[in-house]
Structure formats: C-alpha cells, structure tokens
N, C-alpha and C positions, 0 to 999 in steps of 0.2 A: 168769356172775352179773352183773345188772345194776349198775352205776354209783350212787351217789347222787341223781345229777343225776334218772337215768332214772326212779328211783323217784316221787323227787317230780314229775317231771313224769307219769309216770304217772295217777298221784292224780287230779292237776289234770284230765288229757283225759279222764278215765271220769266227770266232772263235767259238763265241756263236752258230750261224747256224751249226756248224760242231759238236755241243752239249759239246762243251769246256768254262769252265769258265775260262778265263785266270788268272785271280788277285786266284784261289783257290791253285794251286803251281806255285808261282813266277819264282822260280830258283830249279834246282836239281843237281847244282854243286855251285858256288859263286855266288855271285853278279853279273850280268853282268856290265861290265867293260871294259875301252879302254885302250888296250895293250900298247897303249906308254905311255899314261899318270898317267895309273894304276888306275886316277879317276872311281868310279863307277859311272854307268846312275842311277839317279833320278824320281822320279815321274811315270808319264805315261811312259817313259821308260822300268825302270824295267821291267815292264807289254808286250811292244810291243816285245822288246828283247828274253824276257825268253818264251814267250809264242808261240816261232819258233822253238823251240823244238831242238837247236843245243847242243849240249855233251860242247863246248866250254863257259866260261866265258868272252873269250875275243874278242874285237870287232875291225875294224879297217877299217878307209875311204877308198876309192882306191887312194888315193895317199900318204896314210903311207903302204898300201903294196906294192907300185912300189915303196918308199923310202926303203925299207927294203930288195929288192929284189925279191918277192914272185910274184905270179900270181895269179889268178881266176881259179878256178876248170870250166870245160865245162859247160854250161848253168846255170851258179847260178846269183841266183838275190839277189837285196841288199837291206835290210829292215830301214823301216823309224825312226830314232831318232828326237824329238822337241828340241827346246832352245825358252830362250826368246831372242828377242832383243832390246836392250834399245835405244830409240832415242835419240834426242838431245832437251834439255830442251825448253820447249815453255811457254810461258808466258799470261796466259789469261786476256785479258784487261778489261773484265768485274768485275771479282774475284779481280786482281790483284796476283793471286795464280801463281807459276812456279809449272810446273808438267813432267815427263819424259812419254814419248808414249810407250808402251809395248806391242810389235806385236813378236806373235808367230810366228816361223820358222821351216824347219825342211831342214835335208840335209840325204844321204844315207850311210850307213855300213854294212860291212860283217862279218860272224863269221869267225872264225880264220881255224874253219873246213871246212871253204869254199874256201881256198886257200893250195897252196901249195909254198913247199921253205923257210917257217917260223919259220914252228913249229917243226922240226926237226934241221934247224939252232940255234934254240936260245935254244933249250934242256927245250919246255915245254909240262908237261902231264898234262894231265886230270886227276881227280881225282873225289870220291863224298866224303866229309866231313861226319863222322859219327856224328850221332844226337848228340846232347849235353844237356841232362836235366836239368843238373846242370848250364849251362847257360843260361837256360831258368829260372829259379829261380832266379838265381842271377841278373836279370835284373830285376825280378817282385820287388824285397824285396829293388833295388835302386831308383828306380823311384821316382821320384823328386815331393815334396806337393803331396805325394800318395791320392787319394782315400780310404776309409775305404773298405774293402774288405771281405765280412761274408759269411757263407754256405746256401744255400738257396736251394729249390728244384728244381728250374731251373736258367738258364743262366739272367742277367737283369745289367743295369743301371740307375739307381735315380738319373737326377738332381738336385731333390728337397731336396735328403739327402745327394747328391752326395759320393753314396755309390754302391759297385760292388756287384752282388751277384753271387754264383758260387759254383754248387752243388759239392761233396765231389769227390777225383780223381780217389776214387774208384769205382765209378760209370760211368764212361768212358772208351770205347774200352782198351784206349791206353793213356799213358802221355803227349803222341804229343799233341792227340785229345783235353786235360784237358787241355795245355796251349795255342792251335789255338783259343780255345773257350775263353780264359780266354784274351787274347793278344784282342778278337774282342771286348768284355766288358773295358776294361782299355782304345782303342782306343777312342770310344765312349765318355768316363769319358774326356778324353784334351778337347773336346769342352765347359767345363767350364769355366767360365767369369775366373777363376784363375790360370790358365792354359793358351793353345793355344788361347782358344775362338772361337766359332764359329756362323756367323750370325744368327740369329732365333734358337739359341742352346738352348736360357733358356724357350721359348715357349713349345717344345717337350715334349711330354708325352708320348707317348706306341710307343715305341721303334719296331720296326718290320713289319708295315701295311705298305699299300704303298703310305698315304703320306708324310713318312720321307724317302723316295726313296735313295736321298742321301746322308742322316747320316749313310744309311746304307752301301752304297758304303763303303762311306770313314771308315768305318769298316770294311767291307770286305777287301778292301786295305791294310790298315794299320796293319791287323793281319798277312796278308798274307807277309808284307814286315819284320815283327817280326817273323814270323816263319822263314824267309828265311836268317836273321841275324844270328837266335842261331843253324840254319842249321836241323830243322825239317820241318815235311811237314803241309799244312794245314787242317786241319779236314774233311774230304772227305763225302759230304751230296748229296743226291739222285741228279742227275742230269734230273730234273722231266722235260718235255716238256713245261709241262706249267708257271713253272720258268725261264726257260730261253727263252724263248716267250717275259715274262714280260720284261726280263732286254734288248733285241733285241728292244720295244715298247717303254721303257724309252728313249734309248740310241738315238734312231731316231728321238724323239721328240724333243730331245737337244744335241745337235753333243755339246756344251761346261760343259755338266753335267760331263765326262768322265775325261776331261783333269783337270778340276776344284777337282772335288773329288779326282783327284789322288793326286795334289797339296797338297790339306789339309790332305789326309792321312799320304806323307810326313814328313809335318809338325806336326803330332801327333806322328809319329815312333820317329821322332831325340826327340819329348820332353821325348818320356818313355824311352829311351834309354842314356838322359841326354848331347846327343846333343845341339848345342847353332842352333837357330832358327831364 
C-alpha cells in the first residue's frame, strides 16, 4: 500500500504528465475551502484542490453533504485532502526527551459542483474576484522585517545582502506578471535566519540550477499561494517538456519533497502576509 507521501505526490505527477504545473494557478475563484467550516485548506491542499479544475471554492466530505441533504452527481469521484495527526506523547528513555509522533493522514471530499440539492438551497454563486493591484502592493509595502528591495535587470535573491532584486514593472507583460515574479523573490527572502528560516538556507548561492530544487518549489508555492490571496493569476512561463520532465524526476525521486516544500511555502505566505506562524 502506498504511503501518504506517495499518494499525494501521485496526484501532483498525473498533472505534470498532462503538461499541467498545478502550484502555477492555485485557485481561479477563492481559496479552496470547506463549506461548513468556511476554514480554508492549507499547504499541499490548496494545490491538490485547485488543481481539479472545479468553478467551486467549496469542499465537503460525504457525510456533511448527506447532513445537509444533498447528493452526488452520477459518477463523481472524491479528491484527496492531508492532515497531520498528533499522537500521544512518548517518552524516550534514552534522551529523557517527550516528543509527540506526527503521521500524515488524508481522508476524501467533493466539490460542491459535484453534488446536487446544496447549492441552490443555501443561495450560493460562483463568482471570479477581479484582480486587485492595489492589494498586491499593499501587502509588498507591509511585510513584516522586509527585505531591501532595488531594480535590477533581472529577477534575484541575496542572502548575503539579503536584498530582493526586481526589474522595473515596466518591463513586464502585465502587473500580474511584475508581482507573480516579485511575490516568488520575497518568498525566497522568509528563508532567512530572521525570518521563517529555512534548513541549509544560509549555504545557497545561485538561486535557479537544479541543486536548490526545493528552495525553488517552495517558491514556486509560495508565489502561487500570494497570487491567489490578492486574487491575480501566476506569471504564465513556457510549459517546456523538458521542464516539467525535470520536476516529474524530482518529484519521484522523493514522494516527501512535495508535501514538505508545500509546508514551508505556507509558512512563508502567512509570514509576508503578517500571519502568526
């Protein structure tokens, strides 16, 4: 029986194979979210969620739509959500340390456009949020022990100056594109020791080659999860074969590189965002 890991990374490569990067548009409505709780899904979430391509933001088990009344549309299937779950305190007698065991789970949910009896009861629409620039701004200019932030002729991150560089917005497509690219530079920048932090963060030098495979993820991530807050899309770059070959090669080589980078991306979105962590 496969792993949790595996599963979810599964998902993820039968996306890539179909020439889909799913972490490149998160969501093209809200957050994905469970309708009774109104909480949004997190982490690798977001990603397995959004990237099934339902009009709906909202999610719900089969037995909050038989509590609600509703039913299942003719042959739909139900897509995988993770949690952690906490064990119960163990005591190592070697250490003397107590520590808590933290095994991944996952259980099944449906889009809400995948049932019937619901969404016309409870009087909810769909909608797609128009972009918001000035919300994209106004998150760069709060961001909490910011990064020094200068124009430069291409995209970068210095940990050594820890300093953002980021060519002028006039020189991109589009002001989406200026802040997808800018939101993946900023993410980058949390992995300093004053900030998030991130393991072998202060090692890293040239930012892009493939052995910081998963600085880059958790970049990729973390932009994508910041575009999909201030409701733009993410920077839309060649979906070349031999790109996403690559990240199909990573991803197989470590079923827990996926679920981990999506963690720590996470965890760099709530710190730019001024989320408590």
């Amino acid at each position: 029986m496969p792993n949790v890991y595996e599963i979810v990374t599964e998902q993820i490569i039968k996306h890539l194979e179909a020439g889909v990067i799913p972490w490149r548009k998160p969501w093209i409505t809200q957050e994905p979210c469970n309708l009774i709780s109104q909480k949004p899904y997190r982490g690798i979430n977001t990603f397995l969620l959004s990237a099934s391509g339902f009009p709906s933001p909202y999610w719900l088990t089969y037995n909050q739509i038989d509590k609600l009344g509703g039913s299942l549309k003719q042959d739909e299937h139900s897509h995988v959500v993770v949690f952690w779950n906490v064990g119960e305190e163990k005591l190592n007698p070697k250490t003397g340390k107590v520590s808590k065991p933290f095994l991944l789970r996952f259980y099944r949910v449906f889009n809400l456009s995948q049932t019937e009896g619901i969404q016309s009861k409870l009087g909810i629409e769909n909608h797609i949020p128009v972009p918001d620039i000035e919300a994209c701004e106004a998150l760069v200019q709060a961001i909490p022990n910011a990064p020094v932030i200068q124009q430069s002729d291409r995209a970068w991150y210095k940990p050594s100056t820890d300093s953002v560089g980021i060519p002028s917005k006039t020189v991109f497509n589009s002001s989406e594109a200026y802040y997808a690219t800018l939101f993946h530079e900023l993410t980058h920048s949390t992995g300093h020791p004053s900030r998030v932090g991130r393991e072998g963060f202060e090692t890293l030098e040239n930012f892009g080659t493939e052995s910081y495979s998963k600085e880059e993820l958790v970049a990729e991530m973390g932009a994508a999860m910041l575009c999909g807050v201030t409701g733009i899309a993410p920077a839309v770059i060649e979906n070349s074969a031999a790109y996403i070959q690559t990240w199909i090669k990573r991803l197989k080589g470590d079923s827990k590189l996926l679920v981990n980078a999506a963690s720590a991306a996470q965890k760099s979105a709530d710190y730019i965002r001024g989320e408590k962590i």
